[in-house]
C-alpha positions as CSV (number, residue, x, y, z in Angstrom):
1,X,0.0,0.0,0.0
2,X,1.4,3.5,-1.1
3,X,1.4,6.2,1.8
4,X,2.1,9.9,1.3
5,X,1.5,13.0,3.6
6,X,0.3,16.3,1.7
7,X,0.2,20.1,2.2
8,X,-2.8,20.9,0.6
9,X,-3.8,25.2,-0.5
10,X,-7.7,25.2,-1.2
11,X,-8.7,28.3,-3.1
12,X,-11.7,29.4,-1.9
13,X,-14.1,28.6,-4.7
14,X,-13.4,25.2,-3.5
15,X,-14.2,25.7,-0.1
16,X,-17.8,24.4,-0.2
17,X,-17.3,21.2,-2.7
18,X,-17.2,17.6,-0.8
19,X,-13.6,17.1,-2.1
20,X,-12.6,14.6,0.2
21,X,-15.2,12.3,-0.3
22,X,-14.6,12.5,-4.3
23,X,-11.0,10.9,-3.1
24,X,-12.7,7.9,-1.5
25,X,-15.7,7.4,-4.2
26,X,-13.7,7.9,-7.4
27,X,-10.7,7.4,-6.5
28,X,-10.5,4.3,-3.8
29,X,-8.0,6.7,-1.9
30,X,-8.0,6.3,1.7
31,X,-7.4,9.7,3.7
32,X,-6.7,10.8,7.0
33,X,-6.9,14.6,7.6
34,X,-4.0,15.6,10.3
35,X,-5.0,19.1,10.3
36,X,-7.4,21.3,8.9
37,X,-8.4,24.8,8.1
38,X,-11.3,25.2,5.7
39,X,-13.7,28.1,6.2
40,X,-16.6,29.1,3.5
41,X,-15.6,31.5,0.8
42,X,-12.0,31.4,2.0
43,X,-8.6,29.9,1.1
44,X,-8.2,26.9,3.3
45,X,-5.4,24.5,4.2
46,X,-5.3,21.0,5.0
47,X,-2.8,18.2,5.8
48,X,-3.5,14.9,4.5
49,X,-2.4,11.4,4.5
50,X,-3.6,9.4,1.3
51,X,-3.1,6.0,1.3
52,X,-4.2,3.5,-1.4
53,X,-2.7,2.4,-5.1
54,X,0.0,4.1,-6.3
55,X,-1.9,4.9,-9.3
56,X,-4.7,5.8,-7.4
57,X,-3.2,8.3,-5.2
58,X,-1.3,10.0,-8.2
59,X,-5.2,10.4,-10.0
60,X,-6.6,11.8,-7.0
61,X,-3.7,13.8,-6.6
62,X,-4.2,15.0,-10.3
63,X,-7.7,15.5,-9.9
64,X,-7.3,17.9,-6.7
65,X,-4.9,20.0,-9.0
66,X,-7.6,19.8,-11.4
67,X,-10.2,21.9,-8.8
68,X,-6.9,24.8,-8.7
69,X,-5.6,22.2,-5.1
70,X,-2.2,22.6,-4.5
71,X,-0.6,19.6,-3.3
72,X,2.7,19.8,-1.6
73,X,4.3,16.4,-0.3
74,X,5.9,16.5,2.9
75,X,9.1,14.5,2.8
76,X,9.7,13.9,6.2
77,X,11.0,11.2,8.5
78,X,10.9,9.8,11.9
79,X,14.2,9.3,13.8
80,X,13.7,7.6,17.5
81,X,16.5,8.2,20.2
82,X,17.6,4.8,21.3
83,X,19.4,6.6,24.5
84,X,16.0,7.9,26.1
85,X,13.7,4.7,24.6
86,X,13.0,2.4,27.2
87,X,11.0,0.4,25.2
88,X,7.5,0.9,26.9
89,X,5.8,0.1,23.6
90,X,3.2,3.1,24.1
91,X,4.1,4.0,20.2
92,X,3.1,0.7,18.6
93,X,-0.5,1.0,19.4
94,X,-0.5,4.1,18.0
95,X,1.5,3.4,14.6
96,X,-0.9,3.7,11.6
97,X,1.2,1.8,9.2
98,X,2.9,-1.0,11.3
99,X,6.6,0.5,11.3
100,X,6.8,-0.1,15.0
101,X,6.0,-3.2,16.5
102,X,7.1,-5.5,19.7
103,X,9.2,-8.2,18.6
104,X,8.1,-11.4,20.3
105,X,9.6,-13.0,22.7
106,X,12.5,-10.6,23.4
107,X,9.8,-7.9,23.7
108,X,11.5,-5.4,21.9
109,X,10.5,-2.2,20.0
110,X,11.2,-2.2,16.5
111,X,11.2,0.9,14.6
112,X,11.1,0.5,10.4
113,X,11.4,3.6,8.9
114,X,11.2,2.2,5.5
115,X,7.3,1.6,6.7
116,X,7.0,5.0,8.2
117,X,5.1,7.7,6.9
118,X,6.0,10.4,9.1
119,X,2.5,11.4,10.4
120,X,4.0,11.9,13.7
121,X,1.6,9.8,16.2
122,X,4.6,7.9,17.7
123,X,6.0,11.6,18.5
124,X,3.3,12.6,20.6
125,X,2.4,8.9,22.4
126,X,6.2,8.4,23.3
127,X,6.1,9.3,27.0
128,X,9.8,10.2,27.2
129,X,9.4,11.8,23.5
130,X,12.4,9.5,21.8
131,X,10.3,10.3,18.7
132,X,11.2,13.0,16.9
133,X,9.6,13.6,13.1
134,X,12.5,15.7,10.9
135,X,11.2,17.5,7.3
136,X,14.2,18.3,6.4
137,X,16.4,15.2,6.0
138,X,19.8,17.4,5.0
139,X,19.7,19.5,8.2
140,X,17.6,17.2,10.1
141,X,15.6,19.9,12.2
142,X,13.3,18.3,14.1
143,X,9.6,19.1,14.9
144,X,8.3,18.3,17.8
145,X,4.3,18.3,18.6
């Protein structure tokens, strides 16, 4: 399954269309809004992760560009600090995609980040935050939530 977060610009003759829903009806795009700002009759901006075919994705992608959507993809990663882990497993319940797990029997927290998506759950259920999501891989500034 394809995952991608987005930075989406709605202009504001947009603003009252069910776009969303378009993505799951025409599309068989799954979504998951991380944050929102739409308001009637004015530009709006939204953070989205669409999950689905490859193909799929890159038509409803082409289709919100089509309705005058920017789409931006946000490249990010997750790093996890191995020093403050302790290996509670708080973040695996809250994983979306499955890219950490406990690894059975030693019980261990395993982090994949070639499954990772960087929506940044694990960074604010880690109760010693040794998540930390980074947009920019080259500098590697970190955001925390």
């Amino acid at each position: 399954m394809y995952t991608r977060i987005y930075f989406l610009r709605y202009p504001k003759e947009t603003s009252d269309q069910p776009i969303i829903y378009r993505l799951v009806k025409s599309y068989d795009v799954e979504f998951n809004i991380l944050k929102a700002d739409i308001r009637p009759q004015r530009d709006g901006i939204m953070v989205l992760e669409l999950k689905g075919q490859k193909e799929n994705v890159q038509d409803a992608l082409d289709y919100l560009k089509s309705l005058g959507v920017k789409a931006e993809r946000l490249a990010g990663k997750v790093r996890r600090d191995d020093k403050k882990c302790f290996q509670c497993g708080a973040c695996t319940g809250i994983c979306p995609v499955g890219a950490l797990y406990v690894q059975r029997p030693e019980m261990e927290v395993i982090f994949d980040p070639e499954k990772c998506t960087a929506c940044g759950l694990c960074v604010t259920g880690c109760p010693v935050r040794a998540m930390e999501v980074c947009f920019d891989p080259l500098t590697e500034k970190s955001i925390t939530v």
